[in-house]
C-alpha positions in Angstrom: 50.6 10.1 -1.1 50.4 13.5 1.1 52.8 11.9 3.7 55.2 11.2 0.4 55.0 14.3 -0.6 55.6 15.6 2.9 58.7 14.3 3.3 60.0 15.4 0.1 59.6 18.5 1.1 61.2 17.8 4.1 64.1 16.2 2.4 64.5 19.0 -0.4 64.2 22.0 2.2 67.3 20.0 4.3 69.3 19.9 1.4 68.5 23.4 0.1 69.8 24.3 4.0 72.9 22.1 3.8 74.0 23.9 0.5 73.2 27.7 1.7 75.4 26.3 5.2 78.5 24.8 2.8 78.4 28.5 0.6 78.4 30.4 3.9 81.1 28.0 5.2 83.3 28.8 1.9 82.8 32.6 2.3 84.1 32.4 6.2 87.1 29.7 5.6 88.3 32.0 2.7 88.0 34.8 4.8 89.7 33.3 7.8 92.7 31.8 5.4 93.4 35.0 3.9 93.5 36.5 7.4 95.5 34.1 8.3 98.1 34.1 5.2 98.4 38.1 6.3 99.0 37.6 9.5 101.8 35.4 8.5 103.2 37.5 5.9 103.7 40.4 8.0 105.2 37.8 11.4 107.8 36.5 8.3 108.4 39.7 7.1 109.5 40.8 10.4 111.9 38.3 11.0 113.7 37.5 7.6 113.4 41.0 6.2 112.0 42.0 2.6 114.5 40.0 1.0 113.0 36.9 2.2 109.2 38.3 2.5 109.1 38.9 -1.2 109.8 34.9 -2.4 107.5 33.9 0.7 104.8 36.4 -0.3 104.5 34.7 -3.8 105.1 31.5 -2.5 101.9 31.8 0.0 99.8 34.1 -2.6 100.7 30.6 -4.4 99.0 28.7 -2.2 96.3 30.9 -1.3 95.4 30.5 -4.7 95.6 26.9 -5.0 93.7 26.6 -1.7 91.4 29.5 -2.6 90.7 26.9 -5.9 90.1 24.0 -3.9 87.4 25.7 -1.8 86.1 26.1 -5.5 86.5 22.6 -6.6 84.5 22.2 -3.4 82.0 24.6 -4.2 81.7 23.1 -7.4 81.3 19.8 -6.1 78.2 21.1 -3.9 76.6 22.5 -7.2 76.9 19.0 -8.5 75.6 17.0 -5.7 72.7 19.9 -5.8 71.7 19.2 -9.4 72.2 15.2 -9.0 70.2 16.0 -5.8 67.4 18.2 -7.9 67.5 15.5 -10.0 66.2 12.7 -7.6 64.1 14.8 -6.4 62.3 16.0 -9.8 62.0 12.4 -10.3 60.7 12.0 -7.3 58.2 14.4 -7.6 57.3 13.3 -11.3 56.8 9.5 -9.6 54.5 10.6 -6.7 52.7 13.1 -9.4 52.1 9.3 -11.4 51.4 7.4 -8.1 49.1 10.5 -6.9 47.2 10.3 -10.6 47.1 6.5 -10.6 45.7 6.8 -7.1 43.1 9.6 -7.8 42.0 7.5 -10.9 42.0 4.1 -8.7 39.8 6.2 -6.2 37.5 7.3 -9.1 37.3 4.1 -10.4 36.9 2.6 -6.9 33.4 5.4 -6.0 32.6 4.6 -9.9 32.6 0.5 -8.7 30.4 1.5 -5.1 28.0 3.7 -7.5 27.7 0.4 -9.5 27.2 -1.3 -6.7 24.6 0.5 -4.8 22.8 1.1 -8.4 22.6 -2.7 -8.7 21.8 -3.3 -5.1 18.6 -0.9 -5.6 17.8 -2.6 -8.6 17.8 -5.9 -6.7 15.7 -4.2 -4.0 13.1 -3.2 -6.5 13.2 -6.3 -8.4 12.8 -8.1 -4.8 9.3 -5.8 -3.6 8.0 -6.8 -7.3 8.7 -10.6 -7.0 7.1 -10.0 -3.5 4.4 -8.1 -4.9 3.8 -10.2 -7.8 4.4 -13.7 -5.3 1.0 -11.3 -3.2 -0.8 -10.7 -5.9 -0.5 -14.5 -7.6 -1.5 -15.5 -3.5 -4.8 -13.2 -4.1 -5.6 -14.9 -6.8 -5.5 -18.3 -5.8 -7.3 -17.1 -3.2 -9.9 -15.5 -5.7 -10.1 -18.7 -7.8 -11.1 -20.5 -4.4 -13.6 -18.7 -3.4 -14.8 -18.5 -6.5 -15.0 -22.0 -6.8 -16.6 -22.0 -3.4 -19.0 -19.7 -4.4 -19.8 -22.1 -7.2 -20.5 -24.7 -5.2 -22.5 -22.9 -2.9 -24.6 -22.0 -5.4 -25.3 -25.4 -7.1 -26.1 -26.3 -3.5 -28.8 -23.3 -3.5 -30.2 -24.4 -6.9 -30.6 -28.2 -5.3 -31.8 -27.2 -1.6 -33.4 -23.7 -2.1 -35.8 -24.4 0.8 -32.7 -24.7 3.0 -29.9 -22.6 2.0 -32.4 -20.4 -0.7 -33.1 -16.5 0.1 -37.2 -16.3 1.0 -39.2 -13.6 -0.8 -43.2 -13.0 -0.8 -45.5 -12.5 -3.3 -48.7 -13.0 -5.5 -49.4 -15.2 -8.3 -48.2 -11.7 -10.1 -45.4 -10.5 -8.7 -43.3 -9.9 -5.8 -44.0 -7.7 -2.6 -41.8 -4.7 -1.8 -42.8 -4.2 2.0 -40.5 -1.3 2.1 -42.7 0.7 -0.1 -45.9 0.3 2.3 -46.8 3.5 4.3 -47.8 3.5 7.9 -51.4 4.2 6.8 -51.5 1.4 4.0 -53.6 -1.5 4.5 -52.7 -5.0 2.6 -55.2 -7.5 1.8 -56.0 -10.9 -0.1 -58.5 -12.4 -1.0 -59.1 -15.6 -2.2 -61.3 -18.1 -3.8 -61.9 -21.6 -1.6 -63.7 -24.8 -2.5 -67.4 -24.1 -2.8 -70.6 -26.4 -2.9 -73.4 -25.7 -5.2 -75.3 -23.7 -3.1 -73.2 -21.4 -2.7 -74.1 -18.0 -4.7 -70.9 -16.5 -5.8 -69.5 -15.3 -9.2 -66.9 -13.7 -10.4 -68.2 -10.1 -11.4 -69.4 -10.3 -7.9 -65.8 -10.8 -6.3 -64.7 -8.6 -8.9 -67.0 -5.5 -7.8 -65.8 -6.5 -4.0 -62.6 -5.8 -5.0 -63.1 -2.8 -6.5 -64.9 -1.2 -3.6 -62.2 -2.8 -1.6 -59.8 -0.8 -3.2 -62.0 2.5 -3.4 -61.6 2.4 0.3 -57.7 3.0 0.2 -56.7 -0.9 0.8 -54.3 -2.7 -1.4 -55.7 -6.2 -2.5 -53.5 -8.9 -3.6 -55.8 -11.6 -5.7 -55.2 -15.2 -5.2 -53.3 -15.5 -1.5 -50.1 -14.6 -1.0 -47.0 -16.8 -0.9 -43.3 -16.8 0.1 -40.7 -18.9 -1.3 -37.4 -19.8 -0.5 -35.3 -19.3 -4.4 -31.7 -19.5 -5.3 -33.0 -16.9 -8.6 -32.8 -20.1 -10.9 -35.1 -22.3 -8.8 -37.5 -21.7 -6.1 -39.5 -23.7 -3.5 -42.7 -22.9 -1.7 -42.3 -22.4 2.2 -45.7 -21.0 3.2 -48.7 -19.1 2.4 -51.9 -17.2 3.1 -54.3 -19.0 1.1 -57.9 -21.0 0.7 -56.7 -23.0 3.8 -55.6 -19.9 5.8 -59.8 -19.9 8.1 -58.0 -23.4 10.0 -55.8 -20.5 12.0 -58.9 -20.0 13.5 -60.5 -23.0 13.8 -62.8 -22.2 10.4 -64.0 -23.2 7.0 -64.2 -20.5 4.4 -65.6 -18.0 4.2 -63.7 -16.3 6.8 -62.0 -12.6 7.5 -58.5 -12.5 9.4 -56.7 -9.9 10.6 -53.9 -9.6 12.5 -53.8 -6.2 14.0 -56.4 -5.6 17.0 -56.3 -1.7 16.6 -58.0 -2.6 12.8 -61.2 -4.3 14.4 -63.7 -1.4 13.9 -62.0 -0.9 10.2 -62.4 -4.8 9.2 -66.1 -5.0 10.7 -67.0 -1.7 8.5 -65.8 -3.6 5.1 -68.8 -6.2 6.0 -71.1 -4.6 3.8 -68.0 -4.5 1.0 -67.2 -8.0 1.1 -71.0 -8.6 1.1 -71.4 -8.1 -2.3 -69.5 -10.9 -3.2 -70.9 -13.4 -0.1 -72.6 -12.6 2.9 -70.0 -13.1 5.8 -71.5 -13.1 9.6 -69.6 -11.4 12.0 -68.6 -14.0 14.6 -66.1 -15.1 11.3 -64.5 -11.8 11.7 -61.4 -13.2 13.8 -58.0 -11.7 15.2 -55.3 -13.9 14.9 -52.4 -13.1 17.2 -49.3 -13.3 15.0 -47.1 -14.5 18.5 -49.8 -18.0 18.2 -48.5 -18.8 14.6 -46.0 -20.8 12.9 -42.3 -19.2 12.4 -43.0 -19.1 8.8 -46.3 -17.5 8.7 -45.0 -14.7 10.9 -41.9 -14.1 8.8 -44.7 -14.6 5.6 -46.5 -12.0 7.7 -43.4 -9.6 8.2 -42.2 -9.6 4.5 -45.5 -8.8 2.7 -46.7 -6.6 5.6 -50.1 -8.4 5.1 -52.6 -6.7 7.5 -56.2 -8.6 6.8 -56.8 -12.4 4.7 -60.3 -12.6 3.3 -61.4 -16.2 2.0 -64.4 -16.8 0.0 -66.4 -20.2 -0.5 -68.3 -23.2 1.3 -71.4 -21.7 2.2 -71.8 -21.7 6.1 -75.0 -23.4 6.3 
C-alpha cells in the first residue's frame, strides 16, 4: 500500500510539472507570436505604405486575437484535463485510503487471530503438563496401592511365620527390655526358680529377701529368666531364653551362677553370701561363660537385654 501511494505521488507531481510546463509554454508562444505579428507589421508597412498597413494591421490584430484565443481554448483544455486528472487521482487516493484501512484492519484482525492462537496454544501446553501431571500422579498411586498390597501381604506372612520373617525383642514375664537405657555401670540379672527335690530348703520369702539385697547392691533383677521372641506385634513366637535350663551352658544342674563378663568375677563371688540366703551355692558353680562358645541366638538374647549374670535356683547339689 506505501509503494501505491508512492507512485501516486509520483504520478500527481508529473502532472502538476506537465501543466506548470504547458502555462509557461502559453506565456512564451504568445509572446513570440506577438513579436512576430510586429515584426511583420512594420516589414508590410514598409513596403505597401499606410494605406495598405492599416487593413493588414486589423486583419493580423484579427488573427492574433483568434490565435491568442486558441492558446486559451488550449489553456482551458489543460485546466480540464487537470481537474479530470485531480479527479482520478482523488479517487485514487480515497481507494488506497479504503485498501490501506481494509489492510490495517486485516492486519489487526490477522495479530488478533496469532494472539488467539498463541493464547490457545498455551492453554494446550498447560492442559498437556496437567494431563502429564495427573497421568504421574494416577502412576504414583498404582504404585502406592501395590505396595500397599505388598505390604499387606508381607505382613499376613509375619503374622503366620513370626519366627522367620518376625522382628526379635527381649524381655521378662513382665515386660520388655530397653537395653538402650542401661548405663555402663549397670548390672542385669535373673534369677530363676528350677525343678527342686524335697530336700531342698528353699521358700519363697527366702528368694524374695535375696532379691531384695540383690537389688540393695545396685543390680537390676529380672524375676523368672529372660526371653526373646520373634513377633509380627499381633503374634509372637519364642526363639530363646535364659531360664531353669540355662546351668547346661556349663555342663550343670541348678543351682548355678553365670556370668558372662570375666572383669565381674570378684563382683559375682562377693554376692555369694547374698544369694545364700535363699540356697547355699558353692563356688566351683560360679562359672564364666564365654558368649563367643554360645549359640547365635543366645548371644543376640545376650546383646538385646544386656544381661550380665543368670542365677538358677533348685535341685539340691547333694
Amino acid at each position: 500500500m506505501d509503494e501505491l501511494a508512492d507512485r501516486m505521488l509520483i504520478v500527481e507531481s508529473r502532472l502538476n510539472a506537465q501543466g506548470d510546463q504547458i502555462r509557461n509554454d502559453q506565456r512564451v508562444v504568445e509572446i513570440e507570436t506577438a513579436e512576430r505579428i510586429a515584426a511583420r507589421l512594420q516589414r508590410w508597412g514598409r513596403m505597401l505604405g499606410v494605406w495598405v498597413g492599416l487593413p493588414i494591421a486589423f486583419v493580423m490584430i484579427g488573427l492574433a486575437f483568434f490565435v491568442g484565443k486558441s492558446f486559451v481554448d488550449l489553456a482551458d483544455l489543460a485546466a480540464t484535463s487537470r481537474r479530470a486528472i485531480e479527479g482520478v487521482l482523488q479517487k485514487a487516493h480515497s481507494e488506497a485510503d479504503d485498501a490501506k484501512r481494509n489492510a490495517d484492519h486485516a492486519l489487526h484482525e490477522s495479530a488478533q487471530l496469532e494472539e488467539g492462537i498463541k493464547q490457545l496454544q498455551s492453554s494446550l501446553s498447560v492442559s498437556q503438563a496437567k494431563l502429564s501431571q495427573q497421568s504421574d500422579q494416577v502412576q504414583q498411586l498404582k504404585q502406592n496401592i501395590e505396595a500397599v498390597r505388598s505390604e499387606k501381604n508381607a505382613a499376613s506372612l509375619i503374622d503366620i511365620y513370626p519366627g522367620l520373617f518376625g522382628q526379635h525383642v527381649v524381655g521378662t514375664r513382665t515386660g520388655y527390655i530397653d537395653v538402650s537405657r542401661k548405663k555402663p555401670t549397670d548390672i542385669y540379672l535373673t534369677l530363676a526358680v528350677g525343678a527342686q527335690n524335697m530336700s531342698t530348703a528353699l521358700t519363697a520369702p527366702a528368694v524374695g529377701n535375696a532379691i531384695t539385697l540383690l537389688a540393695r547392691e545396685g543390680i537390676t533383677v529380672f524375676v523368672g529368666g529372660v526371653s526373646m521372641w520373634a513377633t509380627s506385634g499381633r503374634s509372637s513366637q519364642g526363639v530363646d531364653s535364659m531360664a531353669e535350663d540355662s546351668c547346661a551352658m556349663a555342663s550343670l544342674k541348678p543351682p548355678c551362677v553365670l556370668y558372662f563378663r570375666p572383669d565381674l568375677r570378684e563382683r559375682v563371688l562377693k554376692l555369694r553370701l547374698l544369694i545364700g540366703s535363699a540356697q547355699a551355692i558353692s563356688e566351683d558353680r560360679f562359672r564364666y561363660v564365654q558368649p563367643e562358645n554360645l549359640s547365635s541366638t543366645k548371644r543376640e538374647l545376650l546383646n538385646r537385654s544386656g544381661l550380665d549374670i543368670v542365677v538358677i535356683l533348685g535341685t539340691s547339689q547333694n
